[in-house]
C-alpha positions as CSV (number, residue, x, y, z in Angstrom):
1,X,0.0,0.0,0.0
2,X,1.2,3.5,-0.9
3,X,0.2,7.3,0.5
4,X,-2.6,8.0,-2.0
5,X,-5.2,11.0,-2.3
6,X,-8.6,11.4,-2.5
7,X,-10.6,13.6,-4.8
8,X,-14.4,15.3,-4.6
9,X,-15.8,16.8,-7.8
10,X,-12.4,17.4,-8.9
11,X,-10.6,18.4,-5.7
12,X,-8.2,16.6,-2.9
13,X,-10.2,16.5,0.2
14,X,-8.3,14.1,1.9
15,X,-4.8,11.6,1.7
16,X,-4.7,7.6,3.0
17,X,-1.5,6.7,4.2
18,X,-1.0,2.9,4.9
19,X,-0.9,1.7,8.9
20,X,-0.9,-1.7,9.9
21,X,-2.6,-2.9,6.3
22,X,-5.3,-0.2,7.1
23,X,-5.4,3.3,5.5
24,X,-5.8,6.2,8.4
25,X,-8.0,9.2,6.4
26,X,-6.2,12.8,6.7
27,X,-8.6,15.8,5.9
28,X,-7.1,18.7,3.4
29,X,-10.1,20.2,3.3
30,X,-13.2,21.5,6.0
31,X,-15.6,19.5,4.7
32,X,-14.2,16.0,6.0
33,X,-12.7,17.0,8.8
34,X,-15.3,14.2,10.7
35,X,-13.2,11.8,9.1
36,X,-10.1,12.9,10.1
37,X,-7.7,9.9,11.6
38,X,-10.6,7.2,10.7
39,X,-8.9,4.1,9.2
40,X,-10.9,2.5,6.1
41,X,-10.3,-1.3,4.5
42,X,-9.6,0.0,1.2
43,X,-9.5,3.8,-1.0
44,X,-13.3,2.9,-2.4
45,X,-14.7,2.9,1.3
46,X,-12.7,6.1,1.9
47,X,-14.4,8.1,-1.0
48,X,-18.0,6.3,-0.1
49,X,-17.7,8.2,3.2
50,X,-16.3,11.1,1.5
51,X,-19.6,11.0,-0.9
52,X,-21.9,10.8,2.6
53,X,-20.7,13.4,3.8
54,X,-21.4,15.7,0.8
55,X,-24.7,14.2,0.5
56,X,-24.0,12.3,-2.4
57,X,-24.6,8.0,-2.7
58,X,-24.2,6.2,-5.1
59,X,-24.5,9.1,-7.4
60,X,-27.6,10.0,-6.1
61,X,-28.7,12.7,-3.8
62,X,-29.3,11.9,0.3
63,X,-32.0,13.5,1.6
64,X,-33.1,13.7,5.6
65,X,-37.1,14.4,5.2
66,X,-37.2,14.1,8.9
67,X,-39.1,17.2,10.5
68,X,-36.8,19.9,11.8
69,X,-37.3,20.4,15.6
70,X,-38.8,24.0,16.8
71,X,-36.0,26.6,16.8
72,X,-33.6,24.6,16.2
73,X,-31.1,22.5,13.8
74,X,-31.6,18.7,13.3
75,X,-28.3,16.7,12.7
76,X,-28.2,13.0,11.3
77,X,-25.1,10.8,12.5
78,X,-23.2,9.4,8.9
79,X,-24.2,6.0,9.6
80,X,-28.5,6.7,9.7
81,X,-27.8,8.4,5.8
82,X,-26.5,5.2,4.7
């Protein structure tokens, strides 16, 4: 296994760098910083979280049409959007 990076819409959001047959996620950018330090099986599992996270899978929009509570913002851990 090498160091490799991983792209969204064009754009490194992230590197994998081999440990212990595992690759450990490193945000670049804002947007997967929830990933940060997460170890993933193979690079296809890292970019399927990556697509979670910007509401994207399987090509296909994710959408939450869960009722917002009163006043307030409504947040949805990775693993219910799957």
């Amino acid at each position: 296994m090498s160091k490799q990076t991983v792209e969204f819409a064009g754009e490194a959001v992230g590197a994998l760098i081999p440990e212990n047959g595992r690759l450990r996620f490193m945000a670049v950018k804002f947007s997967v910083w929830s990933l940060e330090g997460q170890l993933f099986a193979t690079p296809d599992e890292a970019r399927k979280a990556v697509a979670v996270i910007h509401g994207l899978k399987e090509g296909r929009a994710v959408f939450d049409n869960r009722p917002l509570p009163l006043g307030g913002y409504q947040t949805t851990p990775i693993s219910e959007l799957r």
